[in-house]
PAMITOR-14453 format. One line per field, with one value per atom (N, C-alpha, C): residue in one letter; atom name; x, y, z. Coordinates in steps of 0.02 Angstrom, whole numbers. Example, Ala and Ser with C-alpha at 12.3 -4.5 7.8 and 13.67 -1.06 7.14 Angstrom:
BEGIN
r	c(A_A_A_S_S_S)
a	c(N_CA_C_N_CA_C)
xx	c(660_615_660_642_684_645)
yy	c(-284_-225_-165_-112_-53_2)
zz	c(390_390_390_354_357_394)
//
This chain:
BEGIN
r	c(X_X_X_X_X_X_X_X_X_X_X_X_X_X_X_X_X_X_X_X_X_X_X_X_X_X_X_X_X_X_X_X_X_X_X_X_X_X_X_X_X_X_X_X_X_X_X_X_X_X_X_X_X_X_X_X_X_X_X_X_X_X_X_X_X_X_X_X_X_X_X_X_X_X_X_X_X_X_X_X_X_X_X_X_X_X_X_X_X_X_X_X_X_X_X_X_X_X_X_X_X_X_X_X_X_X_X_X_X_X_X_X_X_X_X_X_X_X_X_X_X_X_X_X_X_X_X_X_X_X_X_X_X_X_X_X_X_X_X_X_X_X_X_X_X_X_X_X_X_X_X_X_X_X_X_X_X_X_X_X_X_X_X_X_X_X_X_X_X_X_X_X_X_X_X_X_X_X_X_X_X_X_X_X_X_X_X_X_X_X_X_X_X_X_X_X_X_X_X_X_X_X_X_X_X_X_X_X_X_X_X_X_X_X_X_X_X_X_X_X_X_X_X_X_X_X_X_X_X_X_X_X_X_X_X_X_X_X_X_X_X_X_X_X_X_X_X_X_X_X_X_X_X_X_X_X_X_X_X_X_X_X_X_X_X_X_X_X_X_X_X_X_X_X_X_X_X_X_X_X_X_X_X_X_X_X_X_X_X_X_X_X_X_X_X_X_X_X_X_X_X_X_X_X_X_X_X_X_X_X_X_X_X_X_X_X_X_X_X_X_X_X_X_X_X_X_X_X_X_X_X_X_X_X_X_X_X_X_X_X_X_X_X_X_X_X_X_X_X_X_X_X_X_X_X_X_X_X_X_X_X_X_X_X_X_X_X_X_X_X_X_X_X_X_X_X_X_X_X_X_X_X_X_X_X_X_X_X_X_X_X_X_X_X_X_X_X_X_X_X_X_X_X_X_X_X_X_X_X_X_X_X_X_X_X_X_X_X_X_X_X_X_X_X_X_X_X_X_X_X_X_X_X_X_X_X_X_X_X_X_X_X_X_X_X_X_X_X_X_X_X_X_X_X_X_X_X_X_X_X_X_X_X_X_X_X_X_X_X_X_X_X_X_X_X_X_X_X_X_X)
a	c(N_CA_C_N_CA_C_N_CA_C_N_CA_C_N_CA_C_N_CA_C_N_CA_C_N_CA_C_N_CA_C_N_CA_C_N_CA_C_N_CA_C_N_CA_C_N_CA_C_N_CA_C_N_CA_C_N_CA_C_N_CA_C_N_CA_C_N_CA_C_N_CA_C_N_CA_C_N_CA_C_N_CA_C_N_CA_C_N_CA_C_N_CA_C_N_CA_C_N_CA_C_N_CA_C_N_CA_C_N_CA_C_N_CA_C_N_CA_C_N_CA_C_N_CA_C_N_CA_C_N_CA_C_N_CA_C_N_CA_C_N_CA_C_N_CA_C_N_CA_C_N_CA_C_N_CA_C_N_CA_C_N_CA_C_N_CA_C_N_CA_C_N_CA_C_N_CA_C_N_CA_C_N_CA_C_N_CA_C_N_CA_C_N_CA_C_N_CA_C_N_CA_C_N_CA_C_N_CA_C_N_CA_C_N_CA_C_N_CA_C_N_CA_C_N_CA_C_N_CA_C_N_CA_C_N_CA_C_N_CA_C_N_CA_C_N_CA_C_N_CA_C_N_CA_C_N_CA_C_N_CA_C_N_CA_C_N_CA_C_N_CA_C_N_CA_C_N_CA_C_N_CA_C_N_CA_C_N_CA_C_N_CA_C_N_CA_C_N_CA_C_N_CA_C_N_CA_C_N_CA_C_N_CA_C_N_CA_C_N_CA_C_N_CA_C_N_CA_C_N_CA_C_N_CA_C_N_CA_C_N_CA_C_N_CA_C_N_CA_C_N_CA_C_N_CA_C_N_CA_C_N_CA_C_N_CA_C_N_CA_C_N_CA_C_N_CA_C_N_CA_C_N_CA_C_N_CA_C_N_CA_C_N_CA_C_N_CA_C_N_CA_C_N_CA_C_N_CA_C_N_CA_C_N_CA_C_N_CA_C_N_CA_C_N_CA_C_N_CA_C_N_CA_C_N_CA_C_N_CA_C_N_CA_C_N_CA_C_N_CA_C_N_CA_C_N_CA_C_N_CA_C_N_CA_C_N_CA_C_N_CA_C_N_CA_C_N_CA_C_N_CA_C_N_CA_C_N_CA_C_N_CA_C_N_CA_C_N_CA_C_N_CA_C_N_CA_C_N_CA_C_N_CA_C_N_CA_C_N_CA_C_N_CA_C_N_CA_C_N_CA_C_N_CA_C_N_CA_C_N_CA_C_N_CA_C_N_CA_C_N_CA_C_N_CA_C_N_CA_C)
xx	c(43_0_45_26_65_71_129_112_50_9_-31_14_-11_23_27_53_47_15_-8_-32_51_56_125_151_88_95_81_101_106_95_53_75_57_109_104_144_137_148_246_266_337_347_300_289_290_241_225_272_299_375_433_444_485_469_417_396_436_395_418_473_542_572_627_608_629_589_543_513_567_560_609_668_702_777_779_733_711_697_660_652_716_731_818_877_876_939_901_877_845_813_758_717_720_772_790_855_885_932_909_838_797_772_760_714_781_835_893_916_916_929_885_812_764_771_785_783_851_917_935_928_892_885_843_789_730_786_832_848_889_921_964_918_886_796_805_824_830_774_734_703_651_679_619_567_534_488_432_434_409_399_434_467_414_395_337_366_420_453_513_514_560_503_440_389_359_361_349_406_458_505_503_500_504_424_386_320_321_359_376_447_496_520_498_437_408_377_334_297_345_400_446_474_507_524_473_408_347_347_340_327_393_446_517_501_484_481_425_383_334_327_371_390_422_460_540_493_462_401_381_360_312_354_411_469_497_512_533_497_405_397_342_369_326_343_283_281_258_303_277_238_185_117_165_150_191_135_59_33_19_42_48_-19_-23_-100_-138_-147_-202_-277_-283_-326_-405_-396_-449_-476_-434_-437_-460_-477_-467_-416_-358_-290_-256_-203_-151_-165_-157_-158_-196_-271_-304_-355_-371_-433_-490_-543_-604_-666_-710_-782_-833_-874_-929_-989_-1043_-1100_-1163_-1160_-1211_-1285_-1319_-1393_-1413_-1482_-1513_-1503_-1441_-1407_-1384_-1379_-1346_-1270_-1266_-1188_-1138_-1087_-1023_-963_-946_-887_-829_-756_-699_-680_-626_-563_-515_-447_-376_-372_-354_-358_-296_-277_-204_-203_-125_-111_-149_-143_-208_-149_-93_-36_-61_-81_-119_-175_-207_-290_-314_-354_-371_-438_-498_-543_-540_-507_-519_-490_-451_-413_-451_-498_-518_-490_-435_-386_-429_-443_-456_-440_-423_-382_-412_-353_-381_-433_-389_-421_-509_-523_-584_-637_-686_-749_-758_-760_-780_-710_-655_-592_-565_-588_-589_-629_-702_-741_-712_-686_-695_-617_-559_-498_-530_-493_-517_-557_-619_-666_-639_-699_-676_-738_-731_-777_-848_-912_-982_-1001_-949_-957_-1003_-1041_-1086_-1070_-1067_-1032_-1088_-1083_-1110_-1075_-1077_-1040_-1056_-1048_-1096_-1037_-1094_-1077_-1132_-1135_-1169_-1222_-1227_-1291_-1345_-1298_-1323_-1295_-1311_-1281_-1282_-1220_-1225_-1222_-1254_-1235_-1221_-1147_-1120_-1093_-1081_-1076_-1003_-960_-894_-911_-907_-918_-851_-799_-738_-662_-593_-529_-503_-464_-390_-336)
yy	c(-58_0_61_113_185_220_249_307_362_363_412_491_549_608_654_688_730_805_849_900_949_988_1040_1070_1074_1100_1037_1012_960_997_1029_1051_1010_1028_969_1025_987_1025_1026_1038_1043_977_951_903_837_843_784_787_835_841_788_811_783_708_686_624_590_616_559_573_636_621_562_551_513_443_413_380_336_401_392_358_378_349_287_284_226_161_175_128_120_164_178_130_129_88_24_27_-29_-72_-61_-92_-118_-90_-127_-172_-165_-217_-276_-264_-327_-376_-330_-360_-397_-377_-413_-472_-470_-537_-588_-567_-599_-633_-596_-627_-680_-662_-701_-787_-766_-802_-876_-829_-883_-898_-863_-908_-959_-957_-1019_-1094_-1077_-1152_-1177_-1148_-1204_-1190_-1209_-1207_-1127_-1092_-1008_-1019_-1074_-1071_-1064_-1115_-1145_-1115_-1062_-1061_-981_-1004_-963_-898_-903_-859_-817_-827_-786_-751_-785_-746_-671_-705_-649_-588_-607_-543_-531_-520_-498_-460_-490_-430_-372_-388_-316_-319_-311_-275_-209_-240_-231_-161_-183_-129_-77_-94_-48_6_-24_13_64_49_99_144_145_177_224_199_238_287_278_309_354_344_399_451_422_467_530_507_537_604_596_606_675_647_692_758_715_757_792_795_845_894_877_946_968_950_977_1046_1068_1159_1147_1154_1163_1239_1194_1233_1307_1379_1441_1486_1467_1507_1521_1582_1586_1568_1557_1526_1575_1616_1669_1672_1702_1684_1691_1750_1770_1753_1714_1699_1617_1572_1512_1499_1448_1439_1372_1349_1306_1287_1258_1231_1263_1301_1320_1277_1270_1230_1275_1226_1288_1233_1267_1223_1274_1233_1248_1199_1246_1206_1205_1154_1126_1174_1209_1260_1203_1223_1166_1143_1114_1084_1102_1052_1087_1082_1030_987_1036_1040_1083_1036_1040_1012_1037_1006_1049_995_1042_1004_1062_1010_1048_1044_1122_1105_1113_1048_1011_1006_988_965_890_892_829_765_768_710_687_733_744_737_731_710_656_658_608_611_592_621_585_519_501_534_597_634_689_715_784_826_791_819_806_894_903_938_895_918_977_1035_1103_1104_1043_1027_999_960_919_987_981_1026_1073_1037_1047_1108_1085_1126_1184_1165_1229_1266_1252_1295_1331_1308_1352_1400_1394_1432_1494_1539_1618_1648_1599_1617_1651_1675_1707_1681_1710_1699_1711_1682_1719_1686_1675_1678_1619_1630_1567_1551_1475_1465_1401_1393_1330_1289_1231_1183_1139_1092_1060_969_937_866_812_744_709_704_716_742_796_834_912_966_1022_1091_1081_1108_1104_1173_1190_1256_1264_1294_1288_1357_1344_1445_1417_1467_1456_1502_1441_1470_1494_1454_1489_1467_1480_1482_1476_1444_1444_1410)
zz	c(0_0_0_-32_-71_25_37_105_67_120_105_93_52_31_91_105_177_141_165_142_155_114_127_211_233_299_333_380_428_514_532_598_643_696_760_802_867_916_944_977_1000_1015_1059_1103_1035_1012_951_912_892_859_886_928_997_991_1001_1008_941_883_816_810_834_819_856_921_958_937_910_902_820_798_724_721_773_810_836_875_903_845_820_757_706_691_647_682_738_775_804_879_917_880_829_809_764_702_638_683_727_755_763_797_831_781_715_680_632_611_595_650_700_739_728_710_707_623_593_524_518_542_565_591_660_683_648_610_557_522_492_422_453_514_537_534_542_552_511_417_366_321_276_235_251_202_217_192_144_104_160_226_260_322_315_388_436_461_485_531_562_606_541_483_419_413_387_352_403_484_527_519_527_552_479_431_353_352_385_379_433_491_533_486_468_439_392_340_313_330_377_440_476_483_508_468_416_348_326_335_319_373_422_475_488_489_460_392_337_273_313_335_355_406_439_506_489_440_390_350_307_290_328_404_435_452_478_524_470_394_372_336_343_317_378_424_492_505_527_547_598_664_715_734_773_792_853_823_842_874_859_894_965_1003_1057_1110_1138_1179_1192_1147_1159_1195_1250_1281_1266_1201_1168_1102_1073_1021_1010_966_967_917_944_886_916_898_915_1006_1008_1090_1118_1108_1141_1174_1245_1260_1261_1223_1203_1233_1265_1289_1230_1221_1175_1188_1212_1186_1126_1128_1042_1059_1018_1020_1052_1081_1137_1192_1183_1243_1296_1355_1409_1433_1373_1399_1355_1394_1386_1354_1309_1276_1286_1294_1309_1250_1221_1171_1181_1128_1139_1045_1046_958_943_910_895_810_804_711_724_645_645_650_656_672_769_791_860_865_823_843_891_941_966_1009_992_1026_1093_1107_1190_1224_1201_1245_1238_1189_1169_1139_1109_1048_970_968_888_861_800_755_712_703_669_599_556_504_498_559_565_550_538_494_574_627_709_716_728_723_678_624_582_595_594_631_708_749_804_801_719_726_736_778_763_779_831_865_931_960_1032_1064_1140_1191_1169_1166_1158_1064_1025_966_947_898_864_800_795_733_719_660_626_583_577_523_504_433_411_434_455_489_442_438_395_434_508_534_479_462_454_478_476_500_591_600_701_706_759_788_854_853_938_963_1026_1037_1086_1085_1121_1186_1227_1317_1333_1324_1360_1336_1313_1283_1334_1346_1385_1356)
//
């Protein structure tokens, strides 16, 4: 399967930066080592046609090599996320609560690069229809956006 294309801008945070590139290293030395002992190790067994522990470490190789090519990828056309945490604004690492018209329930998220997305954490990503909608908003503001629901309409209670 092709690496998916990255869009020109890649933003992620200092932190998420930090991560893949330590993550990158990690895989580059430790992990292609492991996975060479391992291939190794299968081909000593004798027949590869057969050999169920060659065919494993050759598909994480496989998996590794990708995940290496993509990391590589992320980390060199990454723009780390510069906007300052404006308390008035909605941008980069801002936590914003919003509630949906109607409702009583209060939503908080952290709006992150979409390499950071994660909703079990409440990480959303700038790009998502929800995140783009709330860049640039402030306190009080009403915004709407279209979801396969339909149009939402949510009002921003509070930025930090």
């Amino acid at each position: 399967m092709a690496p998916t294309a990255l869009p020109p801008e890649t933003v992620v945070s200092q932190e998420k930066f930090d991560e893949m590139v330590k993550e990158l290293e990690f895989l580059k030395t430790t992990r292609r080592t492991e996975i060479a002992k391992s291939l190794e190790y299968a081909r000593s067994l004798g027949d590869l046609s057969e050999n169920a522990e060659y065919q494993e470490a050759r598909d994480l190789q496989a998996a590794t090599e990708e995940r290496i090519k993509r990391l590589e990828e992320v980390v060199k056309h990454a723009q780390i996320a510069t906007d300052a945490k404006k308390k008035d604004v909605v941008g980069f690492g801002s936590k914003v609560s919003i509630k949906k018209e109607g409702a009583a329930d209060i939503h908080e998220y952290t709006i992150v690069g979409s390499q950071e997305a994660d909703m079990r954490e409440k990480k959303l990503s700038h790009i998502s229809p929800l995140g783009a909608a709330l860049m640039g908003k402030k306190k009080g503001d009403t915004f709407t956006f279209e979801t396969p629901a339909g149009k939402q309409t949510y009002t921003v209670e509070k930025i930090a």
